[in-house]
C-alpha positions in Angstrom: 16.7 -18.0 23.9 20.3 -16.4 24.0 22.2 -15.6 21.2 23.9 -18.6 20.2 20.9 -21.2 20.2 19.9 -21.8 16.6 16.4 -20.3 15.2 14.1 -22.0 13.0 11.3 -20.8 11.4 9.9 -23.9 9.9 9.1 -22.3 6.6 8.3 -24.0 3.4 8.7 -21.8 0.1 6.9 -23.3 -3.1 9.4 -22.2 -5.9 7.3 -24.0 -8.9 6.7 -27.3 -10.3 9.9 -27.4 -12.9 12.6 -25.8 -10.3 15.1 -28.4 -9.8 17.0 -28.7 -6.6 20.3 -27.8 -8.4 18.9 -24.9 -10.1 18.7 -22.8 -6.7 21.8 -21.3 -5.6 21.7 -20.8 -2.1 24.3 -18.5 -0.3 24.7 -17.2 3.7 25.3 -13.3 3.7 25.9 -11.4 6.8 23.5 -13.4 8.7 20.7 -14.1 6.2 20.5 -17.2 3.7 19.4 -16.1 0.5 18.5 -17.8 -2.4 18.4 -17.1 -5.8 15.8 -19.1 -7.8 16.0 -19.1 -11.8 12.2 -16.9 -13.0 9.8 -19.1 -15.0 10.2 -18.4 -18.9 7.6 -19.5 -21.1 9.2 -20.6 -24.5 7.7 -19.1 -27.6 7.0 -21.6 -30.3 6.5 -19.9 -33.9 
């Protein structure tokens, strides 16, 4: 493989069941995507 051919992992990340696709903000930093995925909250009912 040289340097320029693309690499894929083929990974699959489970991120919950009431992520949305527009809730995860996705950004390419010095060579590494990173995503940033909201944290379940549960809601408090009183």
């Amino acid at each position: 493989m040289t340097k320029y051919e693309e690499r894929n992992a083929g990974i699959i990340l489970f991120v919950g069941e009431n992520v949305k696709q527009k809730d995860i903000k996705p950004r390419f930093e010095d060579g590494t995507l990173k995503l940033q995925v909201p944290k379940n909250s549960k809601e408090v009912v009183v």
